[in-house]
N, C-alpha and C positions, 0 to 999 in steps of 0.2 A: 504494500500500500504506500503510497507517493505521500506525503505530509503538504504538499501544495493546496493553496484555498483553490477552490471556483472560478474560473477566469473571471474578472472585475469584481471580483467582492473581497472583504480586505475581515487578516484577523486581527483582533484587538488584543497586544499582551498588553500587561498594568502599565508600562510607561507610554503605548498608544492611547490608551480607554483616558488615562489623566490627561491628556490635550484633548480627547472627545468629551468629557466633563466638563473643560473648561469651558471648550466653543459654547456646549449647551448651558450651562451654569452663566454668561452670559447674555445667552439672546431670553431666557427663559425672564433671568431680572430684572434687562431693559421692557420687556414686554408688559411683564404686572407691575414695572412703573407707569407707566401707559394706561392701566388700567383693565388689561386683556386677561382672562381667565385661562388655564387650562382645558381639553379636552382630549377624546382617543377614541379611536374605532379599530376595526380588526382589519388586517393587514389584506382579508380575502372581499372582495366585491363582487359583485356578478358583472358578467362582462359587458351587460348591454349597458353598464352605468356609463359604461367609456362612449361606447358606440357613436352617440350625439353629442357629448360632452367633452371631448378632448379633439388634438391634431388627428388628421387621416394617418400622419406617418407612423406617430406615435401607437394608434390602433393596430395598425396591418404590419408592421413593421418591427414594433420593440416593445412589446406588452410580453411575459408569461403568461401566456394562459391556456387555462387544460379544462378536460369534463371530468365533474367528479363520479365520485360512484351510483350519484342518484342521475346522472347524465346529465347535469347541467352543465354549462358554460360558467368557468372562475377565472378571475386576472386575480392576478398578485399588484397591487396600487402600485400604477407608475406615475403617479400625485395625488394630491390630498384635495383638491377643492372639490371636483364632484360629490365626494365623502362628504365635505362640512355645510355642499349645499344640499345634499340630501337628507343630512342631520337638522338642519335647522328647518326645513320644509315641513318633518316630521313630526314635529312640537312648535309650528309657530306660534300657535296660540298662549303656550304658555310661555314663553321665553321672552324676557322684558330686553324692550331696544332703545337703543342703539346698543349691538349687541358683540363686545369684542372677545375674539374667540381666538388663543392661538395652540400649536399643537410642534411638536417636535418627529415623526413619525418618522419610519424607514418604507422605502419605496425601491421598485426594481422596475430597468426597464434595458431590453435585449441591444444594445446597441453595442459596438466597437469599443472596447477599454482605452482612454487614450486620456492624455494630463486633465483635469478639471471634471472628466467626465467615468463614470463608473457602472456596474449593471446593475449594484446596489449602493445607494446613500441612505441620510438621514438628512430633512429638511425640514428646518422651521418654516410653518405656516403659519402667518398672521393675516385674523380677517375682520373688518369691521361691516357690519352687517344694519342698513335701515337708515342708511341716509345719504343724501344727492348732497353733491356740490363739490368745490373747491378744499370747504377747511377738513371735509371727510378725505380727502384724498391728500391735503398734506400732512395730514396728524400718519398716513400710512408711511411715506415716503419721511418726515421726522423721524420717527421709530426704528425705519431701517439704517440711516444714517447716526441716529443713536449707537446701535448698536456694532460700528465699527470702527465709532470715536470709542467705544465700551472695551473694543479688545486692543485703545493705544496708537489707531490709526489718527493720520493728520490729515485736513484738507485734501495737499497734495497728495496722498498716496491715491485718490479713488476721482470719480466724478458721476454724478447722475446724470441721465439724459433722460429726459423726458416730450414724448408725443402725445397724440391725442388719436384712437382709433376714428372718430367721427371729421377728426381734419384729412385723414385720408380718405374715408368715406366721398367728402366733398372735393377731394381731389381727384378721386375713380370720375365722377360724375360730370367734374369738369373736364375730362379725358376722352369722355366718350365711351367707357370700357363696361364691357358685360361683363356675367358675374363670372363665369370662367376664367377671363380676364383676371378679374381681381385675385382670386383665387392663386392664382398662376402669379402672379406681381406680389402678393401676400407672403407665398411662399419665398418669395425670389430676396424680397426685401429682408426677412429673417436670416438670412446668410447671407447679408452684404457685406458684413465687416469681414469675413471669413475670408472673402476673395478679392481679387484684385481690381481697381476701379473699372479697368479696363473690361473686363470678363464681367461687371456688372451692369455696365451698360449695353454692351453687347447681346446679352441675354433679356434687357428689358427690352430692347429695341424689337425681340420677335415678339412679342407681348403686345404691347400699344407704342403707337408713335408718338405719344405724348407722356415724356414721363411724366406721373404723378410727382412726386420730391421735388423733379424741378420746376414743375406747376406751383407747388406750396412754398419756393425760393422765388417767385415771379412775383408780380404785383397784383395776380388775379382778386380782385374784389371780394368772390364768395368765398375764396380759401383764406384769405387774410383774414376775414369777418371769425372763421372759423377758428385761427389759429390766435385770436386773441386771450380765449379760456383759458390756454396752457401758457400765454406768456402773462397770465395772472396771477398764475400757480407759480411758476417759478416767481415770481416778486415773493407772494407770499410766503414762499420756502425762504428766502434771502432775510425777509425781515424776522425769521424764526432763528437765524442763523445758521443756518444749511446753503453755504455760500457756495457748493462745489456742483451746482448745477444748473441744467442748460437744458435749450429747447433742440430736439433735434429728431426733425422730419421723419427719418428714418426707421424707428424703432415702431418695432408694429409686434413682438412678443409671437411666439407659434400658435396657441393654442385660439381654438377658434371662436371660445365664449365670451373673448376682452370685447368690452360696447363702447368706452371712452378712453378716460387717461389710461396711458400705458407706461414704463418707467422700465429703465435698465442701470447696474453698477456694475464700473469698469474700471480695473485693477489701472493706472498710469503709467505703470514699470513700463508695459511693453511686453513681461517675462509672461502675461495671460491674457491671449488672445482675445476669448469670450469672454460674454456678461457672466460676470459674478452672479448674479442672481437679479429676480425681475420683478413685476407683478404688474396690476391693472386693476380698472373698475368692471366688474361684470353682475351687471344689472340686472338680466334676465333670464341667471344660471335659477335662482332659488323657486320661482314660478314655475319653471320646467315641468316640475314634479304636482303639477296641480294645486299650489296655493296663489296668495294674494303676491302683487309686485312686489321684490324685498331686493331695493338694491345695495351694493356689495361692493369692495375694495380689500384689497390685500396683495400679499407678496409672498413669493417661499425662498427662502435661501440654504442653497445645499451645505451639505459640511464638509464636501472635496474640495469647491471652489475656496470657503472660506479657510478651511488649511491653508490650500497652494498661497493664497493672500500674505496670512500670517508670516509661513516661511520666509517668503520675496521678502518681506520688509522686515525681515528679525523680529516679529513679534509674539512670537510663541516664548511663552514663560515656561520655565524651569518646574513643572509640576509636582509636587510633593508628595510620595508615598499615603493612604490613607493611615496607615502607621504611623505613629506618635514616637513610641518608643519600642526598643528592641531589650527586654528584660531576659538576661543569661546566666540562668542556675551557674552559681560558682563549682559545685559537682553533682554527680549523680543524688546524693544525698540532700542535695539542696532544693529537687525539683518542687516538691512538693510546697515548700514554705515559701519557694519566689511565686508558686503557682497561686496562693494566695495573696500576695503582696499585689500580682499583677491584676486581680480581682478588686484589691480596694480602690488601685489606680483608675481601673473601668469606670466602677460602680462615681469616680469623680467626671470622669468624661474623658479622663485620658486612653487612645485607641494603642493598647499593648499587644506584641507578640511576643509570644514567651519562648523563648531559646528552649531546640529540640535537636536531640541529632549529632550535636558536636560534644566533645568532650573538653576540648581544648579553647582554652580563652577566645587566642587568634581565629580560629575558624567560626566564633559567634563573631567578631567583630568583623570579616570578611563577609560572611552572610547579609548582615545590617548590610555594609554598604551593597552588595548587590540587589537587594531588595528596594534600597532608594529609603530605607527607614533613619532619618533624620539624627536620631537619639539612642543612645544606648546606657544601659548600666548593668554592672552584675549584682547580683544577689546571691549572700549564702549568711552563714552564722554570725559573721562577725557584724554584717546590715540588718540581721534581724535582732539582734541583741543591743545595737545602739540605736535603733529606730533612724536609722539614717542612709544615704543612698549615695553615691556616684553617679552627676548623669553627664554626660559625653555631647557636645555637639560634634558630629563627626565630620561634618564642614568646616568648619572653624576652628575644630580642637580641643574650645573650649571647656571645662568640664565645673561641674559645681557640687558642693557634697552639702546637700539639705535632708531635711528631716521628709518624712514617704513623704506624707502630706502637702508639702512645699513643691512636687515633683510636675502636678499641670502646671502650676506660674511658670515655670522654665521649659516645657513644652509646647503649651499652647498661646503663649505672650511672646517668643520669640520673634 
């Protein structure tokens, strides 16, 4: 048997899972400062949730999905928003709005393994649910920008760019273009930054002879009229202090439920190609399912892009063992009385691992350090007879000899 993961899905040992704690332990904070609650569904959907609800590509192309044994049709979520508009459809009556809802969930979806992108992530979803306008869609685009000043990012590292689906609407329209058309320029426009300007135009050009982008770069009257909402929104983001963002024509997101604003974040370096992560207003996902109009805004940010981020810009911390301290019976004879000692240190909140295994001093202190466990002390007759301890920063070297009791201050207040 080979010890290799799954092509694109990734194992978590303890010094991976502590930078995937961090990522989440930060977007989770900035969120219900914001005011957004928790929620979770199961990882299995039926597959017609997709069918009208997501991209063409993303159904026929890079979904898992199988029949189970009652013959039905399941996907394995390769997103969350159908989920949380089929969540919230299902109890609108009791669910008080404006209603913000965010979710961290893991999703798969068949595509090619390649830097940013994976067959399995984990994505925060944030969604605000029950109201039109502007300050609904900056408080969304705030919070995401929150959220990577949150992990130490500057301005410079990042910038948004923000469109309007309905300015493109009005630019199809001004164009001339049927919906196949659109369709076909929708997709086109989604992978523009990927390619070369040249190969961009070239490709719009068998589409319609009028591009839309450069319609919305003209002085056309009804597209201007159009494009004033989104250069509202960016003001308003500016005066929020979210200065690293811009209007920009292009951004039209894949999936095919966006109705208005749309939004993209893109790493500066250069060293990440694609949008970090995205979102939009989609208005008329939550009615699908047979209720009242409930319009909607939100974003998902995956946790491959936001890594590759952190990396580029040295911003990944030094994550800490859940391990407090590393407590090592002075001998065989010792196990049992450090086994208690390491019990009272719990029972205060201090997270102990009690030395097992080794006989020899050196190879308890060797262990600590590959374990990532911070602090060490021994324990044997001579610490339980003076009520007192050695504890060790094994970083710094430092060492302090306090009474048990004394032993969270200098663990947990470092």
């Amino acid at each position: 048997m080979k010890t290799d993961s799954y092509k694109g899905v990734r194992d978590f040992y303890p010094e991976d899972e502590r930078i995937q704690r961090h990522l989440f332990s930060v977007m989770s904070a900035t969120a219900e400062r914001f005011g957004y609650e928790p929620y979770n569904a199961s990882i299995l959907e039926p597959t017609e949730l997709y069918l009208e609800k997501s991209s063409e590509e993303i159904i026929k192309e890079q979904t898992y999905t199988f029949t189970d044994r009652g013959e039905r049709s399941v996907t394995l979520r390769p997103e969350m928003t159908p989920t949380v508009a089929r969540m919230v459809a299902g109890k609108k009556r009791e669910l008080g709005f404006p209603l913000r809802w965010y979710s961290i969930p893991n999703c798969f979806r068949y595509e090619k393994p390649q830097r940013g992108r994976l067959r399995e992530f984990w994505q925060l979803n944030v969604d605000l649910f029950g109201v039109e306008g502007t300050t609904a869609d900056a408080e969304i685009i705030e919070l995401a920008y929150s959220i990577l000043k949150g992990y130490g990012a500057t301005d410079d590292m990042f910038v948004i760019k923000v469109a309007d689906r309905n300015l493109l609407e009005t630019a199809f329209d001004a164009a001339n273009m049927d919906e196949t058309q659109k369709r076909e320029y929708r997709n086109l426009l989604d992978k523009r930054l990927k390619m070369d300007p040249a190969d961009f135009e070239k490709e719009a050009a068998k589409i319609t002879e009028n591009d839309p982008v450069k319609l919305i770069e003209s002085s056309d009257d009804s597209v201007k009229e159009a494009e004033c909402a989104v250069r509202d929104l960016v003001a308003i983001l500016k005066e929020r202090g979210v200065t690293n963002v811009e209007f920009d024509p292009g951004i039209v997101r894949g999936f095919d439920y966006y109705t208005g604003m749309v939004f993209e974040v893109y790493d500066t370096s250069g060293k990440n190609q694609r949008a970090m992560f995205g979102g939009g207003r989609y208005d008329y996902l939550v009615e699908e399912y047979g209720t009242d109009h409930t319009p909607a805004v939100g974003f998902g940010m995956g946790d491959v892009t936001a890594r590759d981020f952190l990396e580029t810009h040295d911003l990944l911390p030094t994550a800490r063992a859940t391990g407090d301290l590393y407590l090592a019976p002075v001998s065989e004879a010792d196990v049992e009385n450090a086994a208690g000692a390491a019990a009272l240190l719990r029972e205060k909140g201090v997270n102990v691992a009690l030395g097992m295994r080794h006989s020899k001093m050196a190879d308890h202190l060797r262990a600590a350090s590959k374990l990532a466990i911070p602090y060490f002390a021994a324990y044997g007759e001579s610490e339980r007879e003076k009520g007192t301890i050695i504890v060790k920063n094994l970083e710094t070297k430092e060492e302090h000899s306090v009474p048990l009791y004394e032993v969270p201050r200098i663990v947990k207040h470092s």
